[in-house]
PAGU-80626 format. One record per atom (N, C-alpha, C): residue number from 1; chain; atom name; x, y, z. Coordinates in Angstrom, 1 decimal, always signed. Layout:
N
  num  chaine  atome       x       y       z
  NUM       A     CA       X       Y       Z
...
//
This chain:
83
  num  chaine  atome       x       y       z
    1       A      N   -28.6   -29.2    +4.4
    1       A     CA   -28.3   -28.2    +5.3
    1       A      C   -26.9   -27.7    +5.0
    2       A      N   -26.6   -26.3    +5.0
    2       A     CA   -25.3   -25.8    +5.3
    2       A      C   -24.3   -26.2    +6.6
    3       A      N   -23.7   -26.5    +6.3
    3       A     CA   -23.0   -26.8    +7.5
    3       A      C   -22.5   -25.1    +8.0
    4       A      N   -22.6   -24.7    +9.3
    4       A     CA   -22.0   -23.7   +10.4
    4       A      C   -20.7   -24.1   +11.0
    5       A      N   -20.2   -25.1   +10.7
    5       A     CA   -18.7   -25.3   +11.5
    5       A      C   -18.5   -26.4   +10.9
    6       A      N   -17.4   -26.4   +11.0
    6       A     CA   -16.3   -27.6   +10.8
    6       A      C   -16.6   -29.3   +11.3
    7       A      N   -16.5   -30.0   +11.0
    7       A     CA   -16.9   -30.7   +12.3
    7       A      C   -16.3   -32.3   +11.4
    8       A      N   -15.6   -33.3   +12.8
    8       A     CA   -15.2   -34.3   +12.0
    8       A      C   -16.7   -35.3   +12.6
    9       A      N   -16.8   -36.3   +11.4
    9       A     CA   -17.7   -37.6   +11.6
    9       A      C   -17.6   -39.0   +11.1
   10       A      N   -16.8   -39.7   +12.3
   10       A     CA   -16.5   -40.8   +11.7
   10       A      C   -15.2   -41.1   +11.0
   11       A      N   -14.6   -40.0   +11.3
   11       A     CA   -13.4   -39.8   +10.7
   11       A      C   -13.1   -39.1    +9.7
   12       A      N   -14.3   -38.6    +9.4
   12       A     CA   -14.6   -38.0    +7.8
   12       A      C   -14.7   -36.6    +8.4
   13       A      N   -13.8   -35.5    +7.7
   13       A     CA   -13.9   -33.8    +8.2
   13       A      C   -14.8   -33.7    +7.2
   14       A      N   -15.9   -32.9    +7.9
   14       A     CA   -17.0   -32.0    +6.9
   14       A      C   -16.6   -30.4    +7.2
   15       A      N   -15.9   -29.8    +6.0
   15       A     CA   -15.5   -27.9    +6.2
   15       A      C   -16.5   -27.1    +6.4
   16       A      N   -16.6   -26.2    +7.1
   16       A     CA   -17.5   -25.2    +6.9
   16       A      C   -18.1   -24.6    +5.4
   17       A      N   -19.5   -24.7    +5.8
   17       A     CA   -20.3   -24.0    +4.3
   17       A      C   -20.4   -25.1    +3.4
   18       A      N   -20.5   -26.1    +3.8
   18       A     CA   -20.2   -27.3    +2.6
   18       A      C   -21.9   -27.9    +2.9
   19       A      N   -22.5   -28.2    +1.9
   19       A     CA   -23.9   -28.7    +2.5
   19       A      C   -23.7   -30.4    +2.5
   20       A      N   -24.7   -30.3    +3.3
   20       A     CA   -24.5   -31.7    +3.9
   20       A      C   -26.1   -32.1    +3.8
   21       A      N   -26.3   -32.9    +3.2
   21       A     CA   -27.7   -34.0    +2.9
   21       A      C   -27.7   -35.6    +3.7
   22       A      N   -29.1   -36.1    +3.9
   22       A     CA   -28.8   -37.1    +4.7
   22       A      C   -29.7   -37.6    +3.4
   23       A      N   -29.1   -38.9    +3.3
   23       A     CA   -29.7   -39.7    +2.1
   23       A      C   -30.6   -40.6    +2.7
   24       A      N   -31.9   -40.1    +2.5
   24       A     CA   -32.7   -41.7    +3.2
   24       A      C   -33.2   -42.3    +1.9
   25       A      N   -33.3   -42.1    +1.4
   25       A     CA   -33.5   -43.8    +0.1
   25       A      C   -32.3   -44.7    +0.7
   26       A      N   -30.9   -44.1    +0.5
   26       A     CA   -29.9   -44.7    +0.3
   26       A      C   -30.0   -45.3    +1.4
   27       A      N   -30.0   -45.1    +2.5
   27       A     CA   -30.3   -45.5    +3.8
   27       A      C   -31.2   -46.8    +4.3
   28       A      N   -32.5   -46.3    +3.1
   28       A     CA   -33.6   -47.7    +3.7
   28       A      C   -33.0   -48.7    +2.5
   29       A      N   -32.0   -48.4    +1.6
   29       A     CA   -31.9   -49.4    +1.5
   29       A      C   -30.4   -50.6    +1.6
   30       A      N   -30.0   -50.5    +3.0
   30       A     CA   -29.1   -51.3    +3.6
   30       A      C   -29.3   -52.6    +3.7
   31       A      N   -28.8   -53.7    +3.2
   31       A     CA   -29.0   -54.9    +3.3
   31       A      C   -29.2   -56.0    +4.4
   32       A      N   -28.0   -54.8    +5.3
   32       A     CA   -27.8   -55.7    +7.0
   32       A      C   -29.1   -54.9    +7.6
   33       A      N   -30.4   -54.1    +7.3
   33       A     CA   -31.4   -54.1    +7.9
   33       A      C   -32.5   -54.9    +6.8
   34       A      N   -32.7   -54.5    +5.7
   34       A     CA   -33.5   -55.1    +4.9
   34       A      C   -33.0   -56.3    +3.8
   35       A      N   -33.2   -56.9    +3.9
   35       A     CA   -32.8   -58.1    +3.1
   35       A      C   -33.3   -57.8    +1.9
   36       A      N   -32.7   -57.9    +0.7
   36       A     CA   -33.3   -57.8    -0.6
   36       A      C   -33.8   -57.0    -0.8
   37       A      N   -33.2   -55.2    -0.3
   37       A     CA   -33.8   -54.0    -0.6
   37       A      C   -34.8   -53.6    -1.8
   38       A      N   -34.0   -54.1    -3.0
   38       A     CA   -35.0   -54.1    -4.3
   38       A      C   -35.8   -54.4    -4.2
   39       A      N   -36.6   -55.3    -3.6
   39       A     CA   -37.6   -56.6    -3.7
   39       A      C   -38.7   -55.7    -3.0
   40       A      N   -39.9   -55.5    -3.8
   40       A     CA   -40.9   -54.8    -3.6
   40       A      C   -41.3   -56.1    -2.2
   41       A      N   -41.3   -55.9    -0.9
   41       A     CA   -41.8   -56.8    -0.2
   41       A      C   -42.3   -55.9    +1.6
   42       A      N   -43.3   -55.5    +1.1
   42       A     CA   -44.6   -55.2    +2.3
   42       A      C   -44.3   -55.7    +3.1
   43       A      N   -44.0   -56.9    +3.6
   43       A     CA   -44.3   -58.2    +4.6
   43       A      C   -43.2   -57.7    +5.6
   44       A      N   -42.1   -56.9    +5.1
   44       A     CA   -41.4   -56.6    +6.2
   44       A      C   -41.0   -55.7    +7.3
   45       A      N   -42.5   -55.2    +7.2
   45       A     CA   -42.7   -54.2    +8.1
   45       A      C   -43.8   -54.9    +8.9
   46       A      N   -44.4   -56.0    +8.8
   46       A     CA   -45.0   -56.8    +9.2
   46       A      C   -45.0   -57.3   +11.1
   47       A      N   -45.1   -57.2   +12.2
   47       A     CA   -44.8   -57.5   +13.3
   47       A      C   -43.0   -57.1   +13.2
   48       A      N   -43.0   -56.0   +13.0
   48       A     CA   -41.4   -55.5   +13.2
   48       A      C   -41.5   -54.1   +13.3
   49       A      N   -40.6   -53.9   +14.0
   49       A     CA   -40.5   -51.8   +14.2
   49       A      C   -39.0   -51.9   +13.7
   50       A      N   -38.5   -50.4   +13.5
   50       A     CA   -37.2   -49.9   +13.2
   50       A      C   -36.9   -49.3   +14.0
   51       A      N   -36.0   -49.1   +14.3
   51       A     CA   -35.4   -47.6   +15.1
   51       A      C   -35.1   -46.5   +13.7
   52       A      N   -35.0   -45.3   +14.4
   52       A     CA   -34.9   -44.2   +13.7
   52       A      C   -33.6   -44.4   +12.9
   53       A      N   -32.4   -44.7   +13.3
   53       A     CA   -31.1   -45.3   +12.8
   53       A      C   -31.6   -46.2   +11.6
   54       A      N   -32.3   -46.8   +11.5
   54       A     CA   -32.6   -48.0   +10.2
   54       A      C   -33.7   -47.2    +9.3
   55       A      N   -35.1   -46.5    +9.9
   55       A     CA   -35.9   -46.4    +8.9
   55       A      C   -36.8   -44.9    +9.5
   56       A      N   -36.4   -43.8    +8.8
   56       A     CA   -37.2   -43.0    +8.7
   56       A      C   -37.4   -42.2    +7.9
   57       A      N   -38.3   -43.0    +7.2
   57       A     CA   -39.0   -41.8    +5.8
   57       A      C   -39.5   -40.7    +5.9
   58       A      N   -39.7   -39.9    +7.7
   58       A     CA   -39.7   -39.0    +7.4
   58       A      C   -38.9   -37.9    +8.2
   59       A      N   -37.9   -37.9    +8.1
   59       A     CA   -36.5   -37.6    +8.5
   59       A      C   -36.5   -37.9    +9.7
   60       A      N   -35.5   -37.0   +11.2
   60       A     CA   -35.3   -37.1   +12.3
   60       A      C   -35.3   -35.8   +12.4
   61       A      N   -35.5   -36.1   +14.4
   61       A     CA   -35.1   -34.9   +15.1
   61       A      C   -36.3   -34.0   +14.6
   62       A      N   -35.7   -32.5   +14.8
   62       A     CA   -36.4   -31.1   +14.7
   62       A      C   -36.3   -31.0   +13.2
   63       A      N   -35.6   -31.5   +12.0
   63       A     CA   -36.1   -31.7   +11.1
   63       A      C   -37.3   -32.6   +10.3
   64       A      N   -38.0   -33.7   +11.4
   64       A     CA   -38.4   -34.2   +10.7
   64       A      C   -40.0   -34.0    +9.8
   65       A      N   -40.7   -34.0    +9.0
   65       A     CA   -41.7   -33.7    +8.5
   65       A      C   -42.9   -32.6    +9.4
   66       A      N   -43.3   -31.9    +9.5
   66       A     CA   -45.0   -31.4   +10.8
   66       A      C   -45.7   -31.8   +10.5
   67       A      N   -46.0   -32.9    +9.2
   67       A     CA   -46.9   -33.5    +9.0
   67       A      C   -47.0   -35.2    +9.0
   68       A      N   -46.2   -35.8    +9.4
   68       A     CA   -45.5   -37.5    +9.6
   68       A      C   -46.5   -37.7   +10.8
   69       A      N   -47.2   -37.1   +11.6
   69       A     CA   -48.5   -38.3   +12.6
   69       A      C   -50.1   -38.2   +11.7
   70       A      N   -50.0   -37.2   +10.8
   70       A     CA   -51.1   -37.1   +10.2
   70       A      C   -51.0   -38.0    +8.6
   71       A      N   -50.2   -37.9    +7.9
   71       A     CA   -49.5   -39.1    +7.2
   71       A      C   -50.1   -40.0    +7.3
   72       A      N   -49.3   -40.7    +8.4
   72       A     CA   -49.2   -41.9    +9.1
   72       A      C   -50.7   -42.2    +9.6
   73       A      N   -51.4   -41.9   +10.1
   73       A     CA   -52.7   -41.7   +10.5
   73       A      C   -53.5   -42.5    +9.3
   74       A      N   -53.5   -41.1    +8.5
   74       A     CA   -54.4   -41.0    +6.9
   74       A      C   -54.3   -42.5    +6.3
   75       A      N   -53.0   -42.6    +7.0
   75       A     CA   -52.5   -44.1    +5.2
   75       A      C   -53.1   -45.0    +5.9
   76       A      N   -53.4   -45.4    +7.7
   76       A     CA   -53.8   -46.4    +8.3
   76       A      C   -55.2   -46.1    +8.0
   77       A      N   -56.0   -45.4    +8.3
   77       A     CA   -57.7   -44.7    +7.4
   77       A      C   -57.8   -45.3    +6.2
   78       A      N   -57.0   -45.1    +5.3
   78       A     CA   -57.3   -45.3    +3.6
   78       A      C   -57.2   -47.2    +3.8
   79       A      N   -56.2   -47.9    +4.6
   79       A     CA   -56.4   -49.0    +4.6
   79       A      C   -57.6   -49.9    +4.8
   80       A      N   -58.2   -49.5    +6.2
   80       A     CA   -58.8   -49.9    +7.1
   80       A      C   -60.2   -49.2    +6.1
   81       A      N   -60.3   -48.6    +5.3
   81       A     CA   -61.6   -48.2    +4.2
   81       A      C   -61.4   -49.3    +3.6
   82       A      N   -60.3   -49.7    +3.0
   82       A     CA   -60.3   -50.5    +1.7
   82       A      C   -60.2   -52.2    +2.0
   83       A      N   -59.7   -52.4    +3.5
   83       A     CA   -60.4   -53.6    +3.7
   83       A      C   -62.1   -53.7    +4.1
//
């Protein structure tokens, strides 16, 4: 997104017109949420939820996907076929 104003975050000034990206790869992969981010491991989504702060692949807020409940839906369908 473009930034429309100035604005400090964190202590960090972001200037006007500067675009501003929210990195979610980089995001899911924090180690003080996910242990061993590399580590291809399924299991840890397992009896666990996130909050939106730790894991959302598909963004937040009024930006995030129109399509993330139908997604989400489909991939639990395609599982529940293939068991």
């Amino acid at each position: 997104r473009w930034v429309r104003e100035s604005f400090a975050f964190e202590g960090m000034g972001v200037p006007r017109s500067s675009f501003l990206h929210l990195c979610t790869r980089e995001a899911h992969r924090n180690p003080a949420v996910f242990p061993e981010p590399d580590r291809f491991d399924p299991q840890r989504f397992v009896g666990r939820t996130y909050d939106a702060d730790s894991y959302a692949p598909f963004g937040l807020g009024h930006h995030r996907c129109v399509a993330a409940d139908l997604v989400v839906r489909l991939g639990a369908l395609v599982v529940e076929e293939l068991a």
